[in-house]
C-alpha positions in Angstrom: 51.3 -80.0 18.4 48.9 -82.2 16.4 45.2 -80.9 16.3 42.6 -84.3 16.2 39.3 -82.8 15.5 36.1 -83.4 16.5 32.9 -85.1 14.2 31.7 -81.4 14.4 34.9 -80.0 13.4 35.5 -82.6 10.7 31.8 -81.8 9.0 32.6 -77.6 9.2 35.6 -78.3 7.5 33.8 -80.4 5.0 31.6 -77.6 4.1 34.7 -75.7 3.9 35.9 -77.9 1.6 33.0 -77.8 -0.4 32.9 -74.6 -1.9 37.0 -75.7 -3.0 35.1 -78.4 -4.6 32.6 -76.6 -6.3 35.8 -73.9 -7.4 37.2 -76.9 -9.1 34.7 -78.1 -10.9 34.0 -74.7 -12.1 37.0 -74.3 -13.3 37.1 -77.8 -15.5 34.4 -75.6 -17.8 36.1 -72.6 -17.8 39.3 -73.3 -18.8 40.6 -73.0 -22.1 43.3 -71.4 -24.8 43.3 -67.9 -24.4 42.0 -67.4 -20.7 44.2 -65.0 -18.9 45.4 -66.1 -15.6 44.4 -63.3 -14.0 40.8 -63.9 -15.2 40.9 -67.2 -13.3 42.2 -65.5 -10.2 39.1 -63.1 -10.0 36.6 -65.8 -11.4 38.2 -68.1 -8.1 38.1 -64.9 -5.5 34.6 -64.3 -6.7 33.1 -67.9 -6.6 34.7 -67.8 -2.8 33.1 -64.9 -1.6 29.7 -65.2 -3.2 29.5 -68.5 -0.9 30.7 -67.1 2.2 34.2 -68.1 2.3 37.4 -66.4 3.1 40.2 -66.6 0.4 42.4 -67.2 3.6 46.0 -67.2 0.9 45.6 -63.4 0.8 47.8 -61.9 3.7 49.3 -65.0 4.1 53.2 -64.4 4.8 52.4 -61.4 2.4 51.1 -63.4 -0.4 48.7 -61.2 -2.1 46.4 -63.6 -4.3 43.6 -65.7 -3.7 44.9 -68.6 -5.7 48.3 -69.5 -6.8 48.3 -70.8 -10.4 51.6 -72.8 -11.8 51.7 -73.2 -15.5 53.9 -76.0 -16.9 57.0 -76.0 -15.5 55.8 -73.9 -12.3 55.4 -76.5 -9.8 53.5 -74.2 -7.3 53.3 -70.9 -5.7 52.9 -69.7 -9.7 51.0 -65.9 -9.0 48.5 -64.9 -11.1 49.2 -62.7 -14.0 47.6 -60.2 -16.1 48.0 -60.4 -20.1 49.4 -64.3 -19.6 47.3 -66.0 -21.6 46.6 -69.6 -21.6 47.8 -71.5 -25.0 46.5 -75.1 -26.2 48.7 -77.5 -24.4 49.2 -75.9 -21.2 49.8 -77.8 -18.1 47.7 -75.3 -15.1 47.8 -76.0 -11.6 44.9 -73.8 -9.4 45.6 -73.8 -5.8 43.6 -72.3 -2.9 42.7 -72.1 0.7 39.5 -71.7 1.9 38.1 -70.2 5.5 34.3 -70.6 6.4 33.0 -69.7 9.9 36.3 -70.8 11.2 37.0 -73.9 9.1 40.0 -74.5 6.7 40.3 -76.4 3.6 42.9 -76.7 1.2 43.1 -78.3 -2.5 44.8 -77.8 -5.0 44.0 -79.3 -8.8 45.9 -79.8 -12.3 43.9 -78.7 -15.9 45.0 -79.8 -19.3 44.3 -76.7 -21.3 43.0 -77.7 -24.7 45.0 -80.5 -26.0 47.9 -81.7 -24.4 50.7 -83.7 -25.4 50.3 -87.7 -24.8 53.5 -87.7 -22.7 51.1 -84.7 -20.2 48.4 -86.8 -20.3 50.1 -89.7 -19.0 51.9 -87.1 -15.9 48.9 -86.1 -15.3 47.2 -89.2 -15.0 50.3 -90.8 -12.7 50.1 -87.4 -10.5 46.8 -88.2 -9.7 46.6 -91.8 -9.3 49.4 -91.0 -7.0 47.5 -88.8 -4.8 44.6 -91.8 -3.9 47.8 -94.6 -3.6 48.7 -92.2 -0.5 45.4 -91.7 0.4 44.2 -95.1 0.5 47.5 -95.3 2.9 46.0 -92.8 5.3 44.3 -95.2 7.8 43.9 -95.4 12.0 47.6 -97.2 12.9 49.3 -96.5 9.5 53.0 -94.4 9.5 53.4 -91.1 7.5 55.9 -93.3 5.8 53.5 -95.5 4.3 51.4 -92.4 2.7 55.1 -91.5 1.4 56.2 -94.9 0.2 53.2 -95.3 -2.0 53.3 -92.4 -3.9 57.8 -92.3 -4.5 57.0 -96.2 -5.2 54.4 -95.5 -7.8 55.9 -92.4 -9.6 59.2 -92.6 -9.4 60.0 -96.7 -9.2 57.0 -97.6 -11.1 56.9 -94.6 -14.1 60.3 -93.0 -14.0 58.9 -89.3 -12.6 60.6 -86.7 -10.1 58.3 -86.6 -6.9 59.2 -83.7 -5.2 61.1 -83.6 -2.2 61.0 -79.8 -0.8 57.1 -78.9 -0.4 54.7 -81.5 1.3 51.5 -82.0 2.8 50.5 -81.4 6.0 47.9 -80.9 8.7 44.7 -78.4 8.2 43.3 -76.3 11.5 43.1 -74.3 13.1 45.1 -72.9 10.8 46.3 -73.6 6.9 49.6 -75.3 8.1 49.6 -77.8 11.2 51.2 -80.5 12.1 52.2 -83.3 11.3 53.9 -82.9 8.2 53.6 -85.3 5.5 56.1 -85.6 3.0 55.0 -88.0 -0.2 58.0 -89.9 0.0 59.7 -92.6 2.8 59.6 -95.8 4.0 56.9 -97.8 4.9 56.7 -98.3 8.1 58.2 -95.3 9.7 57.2 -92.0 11.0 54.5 -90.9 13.0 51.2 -92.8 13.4 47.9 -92.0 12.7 45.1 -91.2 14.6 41.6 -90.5 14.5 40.8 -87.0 14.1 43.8 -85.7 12.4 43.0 -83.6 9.6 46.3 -83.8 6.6 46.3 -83.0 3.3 48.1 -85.1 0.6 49.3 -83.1 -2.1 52.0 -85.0 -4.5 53.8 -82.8 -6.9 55.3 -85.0 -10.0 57.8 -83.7 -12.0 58.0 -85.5 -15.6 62.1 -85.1 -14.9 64.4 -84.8 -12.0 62.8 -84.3 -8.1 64.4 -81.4 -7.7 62.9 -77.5 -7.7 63.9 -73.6 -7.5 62.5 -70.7 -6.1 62.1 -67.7 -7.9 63.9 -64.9 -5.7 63.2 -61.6 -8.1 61.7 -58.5 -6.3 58.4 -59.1 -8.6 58.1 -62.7 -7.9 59.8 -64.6 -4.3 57.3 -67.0 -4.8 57.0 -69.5 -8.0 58.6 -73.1 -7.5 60.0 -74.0 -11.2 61.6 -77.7 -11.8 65.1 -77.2 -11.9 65.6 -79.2 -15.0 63.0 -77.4 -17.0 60.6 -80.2 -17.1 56.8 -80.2 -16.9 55.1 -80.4 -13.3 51.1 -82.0 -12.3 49.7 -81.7 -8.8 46.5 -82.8 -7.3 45.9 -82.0 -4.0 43.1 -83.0 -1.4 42.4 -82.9 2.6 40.9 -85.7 4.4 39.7 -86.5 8.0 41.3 -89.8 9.2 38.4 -91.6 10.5 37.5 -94.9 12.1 35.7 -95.6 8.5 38.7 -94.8 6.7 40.0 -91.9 5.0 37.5 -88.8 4.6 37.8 -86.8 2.0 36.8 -83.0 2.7 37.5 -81.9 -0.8 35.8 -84.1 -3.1 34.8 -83.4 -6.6 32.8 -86.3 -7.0 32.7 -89.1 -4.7 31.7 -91.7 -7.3 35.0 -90.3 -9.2 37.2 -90.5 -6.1 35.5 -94.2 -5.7 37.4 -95.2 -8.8 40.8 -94.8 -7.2 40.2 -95.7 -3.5 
């Protein structure tokens, strides 16, 4: 069953979304070679919790962290780790979920650490150009397809990239996964319509080789999605309100930033 929220819901989950925001930008400063990942995880918790938020990933399906955190080839669902430290020329992915007086929010955000290589700059920069092509897509009438089509037709026809088949966006509230589901691949055209009031997020995962991932399944881990081939992995994640106006994003950094895209 798909949620559509109210105005007043949509603005709680905005200030929700905020204090992902705020984690985020944070986190751009902080940073660097030689951060533990660990470290990032209490920084995150800490930053949460000191604004009134709930770090809602904890307990969830008996995930025990507040953030995940992916490095390189980790796609998602990386755990935080004491004693690995960051090197110059890392690829990091932060992920969270956020609860505040009822409302959910969900983003997720990729970090060059130091300098990285041209050829992770340019992932990087497709991954997230990616994410605005779907959300420009995510308008009253539009398909799910559509949102999909933009993104596989950008990374993978357009720049040669794996886009992830096997974890997708999705709908935000009551809970952290709702309907509908929104995969960031199809046809244009197809799948469910949108409406005002549903709350989704978009959340492209771009693999600088083949689509296709693994799931860690050792006693210690169970969680960590890894490119199968090896290769290098960016993700930028954000939830939005489809609105009459247009998409509304609930998780913005900077809307004169997101302006550039949309």
């Amino acid at each position: 069953m798909i949620s559509l929220k109210s105005p007043r819901e949509i603005a709680a989950m905005k200030k929700s979304g905020a204090i992902i925001a705020g984690m985020h930008l944070m986190l751009r400063d902080y940073i660097k070679p030689g951060v533990d990942t660990w470290d990032i995880e209490l920084k995150c918790k800490k930053y949460i919790e000191d604004r009134g938020g709930v770090p809602l990933q904890i307990g969830f399906e008996g995930f025990k962290y507040a953030t995940t955190i992916s490095v390189n080839n980790e796609v998602a669902h990386g755990l935080p780790r004491k004693g690995l430290k960051l090197k110059d020329g890392d690829l990091l992915k932060v992920d969270t979920v956020v609860g505040l007086d009822g409302a959910v929010s969900d983003s997720a955000w990729s970090y060059a650490v130091g300098n990285v290589s041209p050829e992770v700059k340019k992932l990087m920069e497709v991954a997230k150009k990616s994410l605005y092509l779907g959300i420009d897509q995510a308008v009253i009438g539009n398909r799910i397809g559509d949102i999909g089509w933009a993104i596989q037709d950008y990374t993978e026809n357009q720049n040669g990239y794996g886009d992830v088949r096997q974890y997708i966006g999705h709908g935000v509230g009551p809970t952290m996964h709702e309907d509908p589901q929104v995969p960031h691949y199809g046809k244009p055209g197809h799948g469910l319509r949108l409406k005002e009031g549903m709350v989704i997020t978009i959340e492209p995962m771009i693999n600088l080789g083949g689509w296709e991932v693994e799931t860690d399944d050792t006693p210690e881990d169970g969680w960590t999605v890894r490119t199968l081939d090896g290769s290098w992995s960016a993700q930028y994640e954000h939830m939005l309100a489809i609105t009459k106006d247009g998409p509304k994003i609930l998780t913005s950094q900077d809307p004169e930033e997101d302006a550039k895209y949309l």
